[in-house]
PDB file of N, CA, C and O in Angstrom:
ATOM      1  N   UNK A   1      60.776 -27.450 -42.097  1.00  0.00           N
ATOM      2  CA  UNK A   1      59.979 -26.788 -41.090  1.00  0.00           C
ATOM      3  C   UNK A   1      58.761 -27.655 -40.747  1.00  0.00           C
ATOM      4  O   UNK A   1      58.650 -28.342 -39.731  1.00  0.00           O
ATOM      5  N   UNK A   2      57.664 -27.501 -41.951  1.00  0.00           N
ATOM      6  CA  UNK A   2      56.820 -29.038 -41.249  1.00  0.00           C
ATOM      7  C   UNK A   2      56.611 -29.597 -41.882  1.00  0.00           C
ATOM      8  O   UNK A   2      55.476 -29.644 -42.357  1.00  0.00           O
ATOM      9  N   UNK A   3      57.721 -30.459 -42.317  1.00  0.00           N
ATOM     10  CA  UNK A   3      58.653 -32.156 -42.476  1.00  0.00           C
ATOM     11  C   UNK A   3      58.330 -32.704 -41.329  1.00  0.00           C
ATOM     12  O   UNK A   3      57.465 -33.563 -41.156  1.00  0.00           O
ATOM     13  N   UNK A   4      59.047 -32.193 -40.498  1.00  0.00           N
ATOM     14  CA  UNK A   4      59.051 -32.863 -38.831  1.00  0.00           C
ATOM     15  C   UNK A   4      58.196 -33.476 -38.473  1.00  0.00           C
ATOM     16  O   UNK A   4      58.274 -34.631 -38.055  1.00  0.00           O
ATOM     17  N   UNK A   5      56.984 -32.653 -38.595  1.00  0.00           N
ATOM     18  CA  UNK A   5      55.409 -32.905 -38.191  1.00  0.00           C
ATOM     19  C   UNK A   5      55.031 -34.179 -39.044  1.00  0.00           C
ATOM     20  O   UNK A   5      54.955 -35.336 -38.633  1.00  0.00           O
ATOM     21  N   UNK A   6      54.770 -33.623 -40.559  1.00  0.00           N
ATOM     22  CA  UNK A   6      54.373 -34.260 -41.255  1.00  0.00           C
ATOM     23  C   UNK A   6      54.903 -35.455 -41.775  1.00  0.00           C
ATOM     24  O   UNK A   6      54.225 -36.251 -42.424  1.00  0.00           O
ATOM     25  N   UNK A   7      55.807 -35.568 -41.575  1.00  0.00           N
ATOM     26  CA  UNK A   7      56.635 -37.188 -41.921  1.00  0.00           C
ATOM     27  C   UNK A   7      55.796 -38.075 -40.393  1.00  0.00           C
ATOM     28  O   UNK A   7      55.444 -39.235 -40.607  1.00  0.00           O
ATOM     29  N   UNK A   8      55.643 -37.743 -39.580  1.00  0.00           N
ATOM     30  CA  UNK A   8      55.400 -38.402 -38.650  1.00  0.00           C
ATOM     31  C   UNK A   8      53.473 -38.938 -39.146  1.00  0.00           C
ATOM     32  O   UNK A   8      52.999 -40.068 -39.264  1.00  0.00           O
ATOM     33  N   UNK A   9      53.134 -38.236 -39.236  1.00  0.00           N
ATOM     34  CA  UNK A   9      51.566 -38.213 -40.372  1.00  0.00           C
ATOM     35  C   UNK A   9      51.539 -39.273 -41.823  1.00  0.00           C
ATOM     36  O   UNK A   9      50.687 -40.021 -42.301  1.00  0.00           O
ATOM     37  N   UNK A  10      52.626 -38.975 -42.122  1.00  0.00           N
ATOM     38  CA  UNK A  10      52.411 -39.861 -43.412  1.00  0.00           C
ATOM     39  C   UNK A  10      53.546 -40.916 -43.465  1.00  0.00           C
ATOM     40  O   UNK A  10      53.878 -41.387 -44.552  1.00  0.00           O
ATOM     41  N   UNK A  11      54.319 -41.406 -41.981  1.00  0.00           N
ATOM     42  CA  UNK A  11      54.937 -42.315 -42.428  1.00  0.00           C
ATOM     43  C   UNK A  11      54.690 -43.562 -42.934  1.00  0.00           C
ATOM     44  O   UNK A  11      55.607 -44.203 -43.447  1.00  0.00           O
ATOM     45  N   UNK A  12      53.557 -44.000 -42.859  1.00  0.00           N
ATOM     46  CA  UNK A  12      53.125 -45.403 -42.806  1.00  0.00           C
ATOM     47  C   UNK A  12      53.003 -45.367 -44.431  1.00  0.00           C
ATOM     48  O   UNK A  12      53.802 -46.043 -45.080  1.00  0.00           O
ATOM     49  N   UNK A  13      51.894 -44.491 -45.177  1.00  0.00           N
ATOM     50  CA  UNK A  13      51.147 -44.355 -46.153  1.00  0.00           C
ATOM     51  C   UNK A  13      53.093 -44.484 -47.662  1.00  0.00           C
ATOM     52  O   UNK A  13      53.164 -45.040 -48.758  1.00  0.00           O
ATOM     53  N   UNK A  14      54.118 -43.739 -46.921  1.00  0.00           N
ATOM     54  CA  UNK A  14      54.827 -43.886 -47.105  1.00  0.00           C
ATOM     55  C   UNK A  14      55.571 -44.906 -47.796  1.00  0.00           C
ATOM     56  O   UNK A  14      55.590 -45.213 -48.989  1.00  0.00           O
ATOM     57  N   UNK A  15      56.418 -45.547 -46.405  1.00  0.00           N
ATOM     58  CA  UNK A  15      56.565 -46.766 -46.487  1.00  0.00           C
ATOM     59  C   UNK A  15      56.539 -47.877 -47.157  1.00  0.00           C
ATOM     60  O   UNK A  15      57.346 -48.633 -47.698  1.00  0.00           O
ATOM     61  N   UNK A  16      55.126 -47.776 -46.951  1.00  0.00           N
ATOM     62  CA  UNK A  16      54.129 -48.657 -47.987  1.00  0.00           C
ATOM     63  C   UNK A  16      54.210 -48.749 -49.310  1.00  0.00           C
ATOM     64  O   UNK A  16      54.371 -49.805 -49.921  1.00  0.00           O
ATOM     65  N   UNK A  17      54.046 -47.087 -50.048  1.00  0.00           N
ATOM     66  CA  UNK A  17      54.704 -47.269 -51.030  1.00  0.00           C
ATOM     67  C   UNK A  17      55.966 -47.482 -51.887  1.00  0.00           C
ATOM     68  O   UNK A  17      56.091 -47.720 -53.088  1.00  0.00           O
ATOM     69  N   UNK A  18      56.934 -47.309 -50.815  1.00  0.00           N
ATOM     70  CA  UNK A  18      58.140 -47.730 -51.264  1.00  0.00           C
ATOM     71  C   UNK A  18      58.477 -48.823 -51.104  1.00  0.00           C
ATOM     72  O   UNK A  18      59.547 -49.237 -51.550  1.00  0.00           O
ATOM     73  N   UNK A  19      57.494 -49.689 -50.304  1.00  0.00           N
ATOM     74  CA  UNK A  19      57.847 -51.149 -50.916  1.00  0.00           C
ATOM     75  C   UNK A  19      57.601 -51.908 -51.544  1.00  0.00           C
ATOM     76  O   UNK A  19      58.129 -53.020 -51.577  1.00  0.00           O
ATOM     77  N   UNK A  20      56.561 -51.428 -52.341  1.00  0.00           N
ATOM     78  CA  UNK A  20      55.934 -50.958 -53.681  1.00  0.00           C
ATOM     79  C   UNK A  20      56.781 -51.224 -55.051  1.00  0.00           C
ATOM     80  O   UNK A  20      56.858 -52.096 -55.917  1.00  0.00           O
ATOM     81  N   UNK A  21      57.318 -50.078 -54.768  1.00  0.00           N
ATOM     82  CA  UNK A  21      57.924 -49.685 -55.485  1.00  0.00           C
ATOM     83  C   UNK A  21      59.485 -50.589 -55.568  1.00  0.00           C
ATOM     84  O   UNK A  21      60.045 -50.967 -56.597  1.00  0.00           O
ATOM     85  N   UNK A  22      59.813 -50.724 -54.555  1.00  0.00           N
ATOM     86  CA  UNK A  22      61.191 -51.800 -54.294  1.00  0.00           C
ATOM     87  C   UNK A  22      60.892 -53.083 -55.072  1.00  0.00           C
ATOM     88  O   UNK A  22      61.620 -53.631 -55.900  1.00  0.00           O
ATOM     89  N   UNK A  23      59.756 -53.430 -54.672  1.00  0.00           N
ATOM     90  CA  UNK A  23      58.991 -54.950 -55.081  1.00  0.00           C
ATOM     91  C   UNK A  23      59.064 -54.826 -56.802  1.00  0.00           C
ATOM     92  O   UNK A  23      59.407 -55.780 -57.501  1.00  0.00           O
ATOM     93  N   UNK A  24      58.756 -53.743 -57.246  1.00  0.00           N
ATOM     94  CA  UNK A  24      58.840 -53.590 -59.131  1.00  0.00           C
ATOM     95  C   UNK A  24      60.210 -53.164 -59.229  1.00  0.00           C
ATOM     96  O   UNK A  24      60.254 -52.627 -60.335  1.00  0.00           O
ATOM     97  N   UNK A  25      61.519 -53.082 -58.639  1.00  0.00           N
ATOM     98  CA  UNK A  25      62.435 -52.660 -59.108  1.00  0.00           C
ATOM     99  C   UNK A  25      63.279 -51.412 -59.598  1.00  0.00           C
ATOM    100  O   UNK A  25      64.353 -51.297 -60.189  1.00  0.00           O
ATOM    101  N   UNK A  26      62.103 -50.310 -58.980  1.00  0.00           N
ATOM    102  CA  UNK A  26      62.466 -49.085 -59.106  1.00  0.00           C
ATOM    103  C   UNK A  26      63.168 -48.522 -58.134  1.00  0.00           C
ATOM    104  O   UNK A  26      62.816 -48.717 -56.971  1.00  0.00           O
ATOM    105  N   UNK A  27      64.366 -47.666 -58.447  1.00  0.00           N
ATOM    106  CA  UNK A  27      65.523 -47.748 -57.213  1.00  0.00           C
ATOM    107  C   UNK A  27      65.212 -46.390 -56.908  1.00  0.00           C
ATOM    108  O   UNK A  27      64.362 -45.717 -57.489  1.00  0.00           O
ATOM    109  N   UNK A  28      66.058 -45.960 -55.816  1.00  0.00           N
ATOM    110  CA  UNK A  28      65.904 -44.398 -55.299  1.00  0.00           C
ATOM    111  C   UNK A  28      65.987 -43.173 -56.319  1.00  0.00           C
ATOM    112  O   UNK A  28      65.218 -42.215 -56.245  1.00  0.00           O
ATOM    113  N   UNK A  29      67.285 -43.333 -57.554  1.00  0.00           N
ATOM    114  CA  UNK A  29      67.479 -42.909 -58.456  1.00  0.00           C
ATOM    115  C   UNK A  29      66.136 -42.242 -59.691  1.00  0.00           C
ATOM    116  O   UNK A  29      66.005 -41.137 -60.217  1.00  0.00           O
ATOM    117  N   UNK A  30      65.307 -43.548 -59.784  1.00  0.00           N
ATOM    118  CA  UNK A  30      64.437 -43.546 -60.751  1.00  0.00           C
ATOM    119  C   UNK A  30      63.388 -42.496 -60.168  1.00  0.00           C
ATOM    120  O   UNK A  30      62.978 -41.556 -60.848  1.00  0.00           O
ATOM    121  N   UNK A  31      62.894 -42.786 -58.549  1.00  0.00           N
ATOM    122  CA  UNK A  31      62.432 -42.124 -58.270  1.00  0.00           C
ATOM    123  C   UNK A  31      62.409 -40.639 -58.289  1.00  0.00           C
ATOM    124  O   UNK A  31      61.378 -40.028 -58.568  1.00  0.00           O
ATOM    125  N   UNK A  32      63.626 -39.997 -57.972  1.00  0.00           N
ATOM    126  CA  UNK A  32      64.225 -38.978 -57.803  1.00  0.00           C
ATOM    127  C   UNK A  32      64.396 -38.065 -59.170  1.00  0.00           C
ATOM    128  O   UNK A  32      64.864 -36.941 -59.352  1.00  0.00           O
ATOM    129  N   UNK A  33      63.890 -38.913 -59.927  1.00  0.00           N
ATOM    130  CA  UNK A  33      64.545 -38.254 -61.399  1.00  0.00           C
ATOM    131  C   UNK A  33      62.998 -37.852 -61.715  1.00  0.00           C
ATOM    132  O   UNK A  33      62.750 -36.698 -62.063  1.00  0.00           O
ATOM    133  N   UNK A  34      61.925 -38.857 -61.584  1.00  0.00           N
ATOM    134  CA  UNK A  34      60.561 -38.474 -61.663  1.00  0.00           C
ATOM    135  C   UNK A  34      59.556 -37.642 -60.996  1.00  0.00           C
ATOM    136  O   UNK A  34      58.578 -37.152 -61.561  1.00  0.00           O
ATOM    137  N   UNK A  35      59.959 -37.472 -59.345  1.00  0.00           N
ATOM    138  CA  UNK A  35      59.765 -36.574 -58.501  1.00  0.00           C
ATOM    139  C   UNK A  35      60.601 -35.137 -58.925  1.00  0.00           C
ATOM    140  O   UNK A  35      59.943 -34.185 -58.503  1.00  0.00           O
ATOM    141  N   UNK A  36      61.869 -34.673 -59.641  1.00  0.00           N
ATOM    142  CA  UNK A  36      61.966 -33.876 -59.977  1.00  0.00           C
ATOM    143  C   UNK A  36      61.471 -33.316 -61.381  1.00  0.00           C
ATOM    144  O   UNK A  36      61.430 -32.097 -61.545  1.00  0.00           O
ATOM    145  N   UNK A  37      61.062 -34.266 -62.488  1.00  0.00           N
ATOM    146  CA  UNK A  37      59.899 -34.143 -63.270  1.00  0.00           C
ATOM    147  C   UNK A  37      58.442 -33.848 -63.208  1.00  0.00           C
ATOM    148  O   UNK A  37      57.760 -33.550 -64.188  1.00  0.00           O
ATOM    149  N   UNK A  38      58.061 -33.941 -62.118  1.00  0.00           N
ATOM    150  CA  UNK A  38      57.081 -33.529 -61.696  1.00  0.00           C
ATOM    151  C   UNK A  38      57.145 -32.425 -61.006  1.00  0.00           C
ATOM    152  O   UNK A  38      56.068 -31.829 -61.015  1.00  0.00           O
ATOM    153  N   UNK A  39      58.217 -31.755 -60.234  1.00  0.00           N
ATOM    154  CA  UNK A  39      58.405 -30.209 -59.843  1.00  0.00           C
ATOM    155  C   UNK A  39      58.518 -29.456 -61.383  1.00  0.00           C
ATOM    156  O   UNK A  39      57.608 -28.655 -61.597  1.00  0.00           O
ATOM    157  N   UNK A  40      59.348 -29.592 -62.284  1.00  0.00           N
ATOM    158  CA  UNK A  40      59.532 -29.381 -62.907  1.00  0.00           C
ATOM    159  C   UNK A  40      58.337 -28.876 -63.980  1.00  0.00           C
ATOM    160  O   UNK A  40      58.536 -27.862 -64.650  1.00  0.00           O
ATOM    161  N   UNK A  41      57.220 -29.555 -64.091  1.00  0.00           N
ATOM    162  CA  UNK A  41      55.793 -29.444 -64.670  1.00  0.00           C
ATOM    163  C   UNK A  41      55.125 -28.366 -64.026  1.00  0.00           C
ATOM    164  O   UNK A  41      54.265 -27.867 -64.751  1.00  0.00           O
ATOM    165  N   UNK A  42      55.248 -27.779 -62.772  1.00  0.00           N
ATOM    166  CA  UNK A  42      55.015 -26.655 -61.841  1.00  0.00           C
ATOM    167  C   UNK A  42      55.385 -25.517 -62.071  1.00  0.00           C
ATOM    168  O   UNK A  42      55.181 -24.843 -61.061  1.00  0.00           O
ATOM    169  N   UNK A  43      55.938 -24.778 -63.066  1.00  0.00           N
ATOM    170  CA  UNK A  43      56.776 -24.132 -63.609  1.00  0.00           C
ATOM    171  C   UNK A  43      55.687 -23.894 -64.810  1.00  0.00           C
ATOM    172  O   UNK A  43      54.917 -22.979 -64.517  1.00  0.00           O
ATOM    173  N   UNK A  44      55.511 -24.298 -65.682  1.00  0.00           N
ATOM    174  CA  UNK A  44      54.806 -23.697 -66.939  1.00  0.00           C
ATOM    175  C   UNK A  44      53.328 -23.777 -66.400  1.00  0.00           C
ATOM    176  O   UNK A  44      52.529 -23.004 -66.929  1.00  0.00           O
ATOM    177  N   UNK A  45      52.902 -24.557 -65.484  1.00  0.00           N
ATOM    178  CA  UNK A  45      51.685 -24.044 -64.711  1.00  0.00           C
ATOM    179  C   UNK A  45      51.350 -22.848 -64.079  1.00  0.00           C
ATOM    180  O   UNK A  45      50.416 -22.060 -64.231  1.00  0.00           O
ATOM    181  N   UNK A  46      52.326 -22.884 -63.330  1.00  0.00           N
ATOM    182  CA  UNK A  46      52.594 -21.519 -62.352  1.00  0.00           C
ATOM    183  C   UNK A  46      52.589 -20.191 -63.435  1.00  0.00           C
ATOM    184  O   UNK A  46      51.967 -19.153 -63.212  1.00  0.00           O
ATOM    185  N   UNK A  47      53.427 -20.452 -64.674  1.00  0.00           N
ATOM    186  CA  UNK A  47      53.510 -19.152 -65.410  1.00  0.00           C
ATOM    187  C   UNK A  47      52.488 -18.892 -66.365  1.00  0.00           C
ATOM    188  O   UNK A  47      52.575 -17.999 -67.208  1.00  0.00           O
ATOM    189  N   UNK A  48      51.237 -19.889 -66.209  1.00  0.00           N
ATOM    190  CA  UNK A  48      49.793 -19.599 -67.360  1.00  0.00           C
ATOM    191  C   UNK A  48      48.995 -19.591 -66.221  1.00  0.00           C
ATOM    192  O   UNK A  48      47.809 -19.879 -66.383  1.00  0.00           O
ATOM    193  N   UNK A  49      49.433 -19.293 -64.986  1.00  0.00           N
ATOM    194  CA  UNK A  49      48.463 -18.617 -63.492  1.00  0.00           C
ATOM    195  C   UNK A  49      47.752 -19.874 -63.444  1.00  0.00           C
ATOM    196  O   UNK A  49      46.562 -19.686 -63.694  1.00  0.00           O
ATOM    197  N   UNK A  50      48.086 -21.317 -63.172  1.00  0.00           N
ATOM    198  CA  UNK A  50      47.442 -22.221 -63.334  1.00  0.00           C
ATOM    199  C   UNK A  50      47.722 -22.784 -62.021  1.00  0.00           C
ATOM    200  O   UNK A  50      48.273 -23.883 -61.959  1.00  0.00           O
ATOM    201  N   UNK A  51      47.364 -22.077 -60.844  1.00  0.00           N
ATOM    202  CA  UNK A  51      48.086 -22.307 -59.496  1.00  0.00           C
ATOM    203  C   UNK A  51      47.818 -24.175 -59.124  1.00  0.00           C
ATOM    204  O   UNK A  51      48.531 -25.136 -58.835  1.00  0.00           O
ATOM    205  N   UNK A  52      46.296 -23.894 -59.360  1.00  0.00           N
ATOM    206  CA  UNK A  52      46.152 -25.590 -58.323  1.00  0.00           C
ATOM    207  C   UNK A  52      46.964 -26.468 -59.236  1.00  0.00           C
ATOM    208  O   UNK A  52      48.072 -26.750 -58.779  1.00  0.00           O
ATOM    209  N   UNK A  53      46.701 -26.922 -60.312  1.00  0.00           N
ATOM    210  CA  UNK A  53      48.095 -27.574 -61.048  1.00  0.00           C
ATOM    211  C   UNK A  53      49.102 -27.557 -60.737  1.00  0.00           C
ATOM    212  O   UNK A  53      49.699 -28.619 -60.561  1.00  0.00           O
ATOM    213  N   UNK A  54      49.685 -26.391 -60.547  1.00  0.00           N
ATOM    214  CA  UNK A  54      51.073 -26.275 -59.859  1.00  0.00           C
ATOM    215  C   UNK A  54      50.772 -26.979 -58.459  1.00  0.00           C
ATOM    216  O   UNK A  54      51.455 -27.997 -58.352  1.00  0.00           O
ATOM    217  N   UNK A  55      50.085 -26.780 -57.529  1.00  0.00           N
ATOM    218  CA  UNK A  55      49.949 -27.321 -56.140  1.00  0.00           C
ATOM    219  C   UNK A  55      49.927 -28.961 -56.400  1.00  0.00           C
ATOM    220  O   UNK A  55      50.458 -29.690 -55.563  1.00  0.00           O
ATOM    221  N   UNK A  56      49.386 -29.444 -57.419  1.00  0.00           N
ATOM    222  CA  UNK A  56      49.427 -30.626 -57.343  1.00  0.00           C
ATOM    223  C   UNK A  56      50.310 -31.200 -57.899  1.00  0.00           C
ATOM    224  O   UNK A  56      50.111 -32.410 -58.005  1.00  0.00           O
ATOM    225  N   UNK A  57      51.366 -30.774 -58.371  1.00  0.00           N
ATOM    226  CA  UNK A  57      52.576 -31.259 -59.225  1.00  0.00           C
ATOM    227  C   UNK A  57      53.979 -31.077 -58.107  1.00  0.00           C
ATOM    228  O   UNK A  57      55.006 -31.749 -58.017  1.00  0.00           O
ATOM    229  N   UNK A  58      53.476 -29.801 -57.290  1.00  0.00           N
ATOM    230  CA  UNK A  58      54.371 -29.702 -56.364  1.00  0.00           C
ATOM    231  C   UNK A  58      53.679 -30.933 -54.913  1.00  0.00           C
ATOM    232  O   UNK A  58      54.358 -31.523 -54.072  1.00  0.00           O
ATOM    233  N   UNK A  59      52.732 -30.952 -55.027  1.00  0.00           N
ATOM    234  CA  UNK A  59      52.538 -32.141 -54.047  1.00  0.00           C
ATOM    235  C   UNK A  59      53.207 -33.500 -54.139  1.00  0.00           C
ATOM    236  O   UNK A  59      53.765 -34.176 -53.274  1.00  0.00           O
ATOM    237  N   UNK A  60      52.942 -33.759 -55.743  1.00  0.00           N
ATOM    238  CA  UNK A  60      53.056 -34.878 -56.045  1.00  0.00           C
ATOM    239  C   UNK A  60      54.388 -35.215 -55.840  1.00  0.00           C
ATOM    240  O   UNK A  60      54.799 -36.178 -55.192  1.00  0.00           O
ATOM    241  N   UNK A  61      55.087 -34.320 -56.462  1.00  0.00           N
ATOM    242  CA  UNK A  61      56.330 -34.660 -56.264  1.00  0.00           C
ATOM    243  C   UNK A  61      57.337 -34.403 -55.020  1.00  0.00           C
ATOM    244  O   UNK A  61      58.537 -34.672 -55.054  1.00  0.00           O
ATOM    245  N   UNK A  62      56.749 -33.919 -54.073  1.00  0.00           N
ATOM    246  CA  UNK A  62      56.781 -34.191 -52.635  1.00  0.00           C
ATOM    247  C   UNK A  62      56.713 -35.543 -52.152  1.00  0.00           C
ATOM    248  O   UNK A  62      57.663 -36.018 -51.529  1.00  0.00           O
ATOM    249  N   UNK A  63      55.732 -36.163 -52.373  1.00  0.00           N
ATOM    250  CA  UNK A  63      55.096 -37.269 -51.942  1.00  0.00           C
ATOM    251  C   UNK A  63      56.534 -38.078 -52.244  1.00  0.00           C
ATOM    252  O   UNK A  63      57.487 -38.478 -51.574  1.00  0.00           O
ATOM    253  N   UNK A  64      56.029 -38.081 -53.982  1.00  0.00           N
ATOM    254  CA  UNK A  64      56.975 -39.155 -54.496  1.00  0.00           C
ATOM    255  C   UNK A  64      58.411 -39.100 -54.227  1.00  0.00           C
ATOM    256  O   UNK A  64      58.721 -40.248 -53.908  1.00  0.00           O
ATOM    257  N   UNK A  65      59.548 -38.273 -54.189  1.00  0.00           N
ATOM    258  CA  UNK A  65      60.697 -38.153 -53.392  1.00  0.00           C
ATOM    259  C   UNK A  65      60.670 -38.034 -51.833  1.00  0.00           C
ATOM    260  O   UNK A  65      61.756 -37.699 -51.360  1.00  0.00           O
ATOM    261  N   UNK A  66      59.761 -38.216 -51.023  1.00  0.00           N
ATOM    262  CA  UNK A  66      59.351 -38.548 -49.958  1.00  0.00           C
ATOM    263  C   UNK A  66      59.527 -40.113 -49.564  1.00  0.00           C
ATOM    264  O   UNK A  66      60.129 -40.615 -48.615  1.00  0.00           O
ATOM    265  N   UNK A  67      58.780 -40.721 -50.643  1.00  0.00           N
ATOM    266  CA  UNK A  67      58.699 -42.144 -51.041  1.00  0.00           C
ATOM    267  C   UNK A  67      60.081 -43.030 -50.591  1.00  0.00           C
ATOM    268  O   UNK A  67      59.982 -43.963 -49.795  1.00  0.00           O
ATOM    269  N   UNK A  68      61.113 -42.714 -51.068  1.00  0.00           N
ATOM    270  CA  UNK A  68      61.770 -43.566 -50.785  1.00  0.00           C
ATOM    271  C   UNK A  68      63.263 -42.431 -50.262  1.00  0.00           C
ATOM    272  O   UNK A  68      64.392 -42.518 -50.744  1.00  0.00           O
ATOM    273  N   UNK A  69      62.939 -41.706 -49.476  1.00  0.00           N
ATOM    274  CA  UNK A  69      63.763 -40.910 -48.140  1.00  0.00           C
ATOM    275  C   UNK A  69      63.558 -41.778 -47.004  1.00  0.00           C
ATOM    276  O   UNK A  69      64.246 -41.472 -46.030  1.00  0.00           O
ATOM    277  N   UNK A  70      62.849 -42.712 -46.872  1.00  0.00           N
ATOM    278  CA  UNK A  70      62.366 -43.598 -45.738  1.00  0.00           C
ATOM    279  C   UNK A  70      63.417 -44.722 -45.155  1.00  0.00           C
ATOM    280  O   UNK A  70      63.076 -45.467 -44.235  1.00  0.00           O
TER     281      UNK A  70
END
């Protein structure tokens, strides 16, 4: 829903880091496994009412499987 928008906002910042990340050898895989480790951390936050933690674990790992969707 606003992906659409927002990919257009952060493509560059993006990018960038995934070539980053290409440049050290970390493949889509690695990423993907750590971006869902980090949703994953959102979960025992969320259930000790620890919302902004959760917001930032769910950000993060937005970002980072974002990262290399590019």
């Amino acid at each position: 829903m606003l992906d659409s928008f927002s990919i257009k906002v952060i493509r560059w910042p993006l990018s960038q880091s995934a070539r980053v990340l290409n440049r050290f050898g970390i493949t889509a895989n690695q990423t993907t496994l750590f971006g869902f480790a980090l949703g994953c951390l959102a979960f025992p936050a969320l259930a000790f009412e620890h919302y902004s933690i959760a917001l930032v674990f769910i950000l993060l790992n937005r970002f980072v499987t974002a990262s290399m969707a590019l």
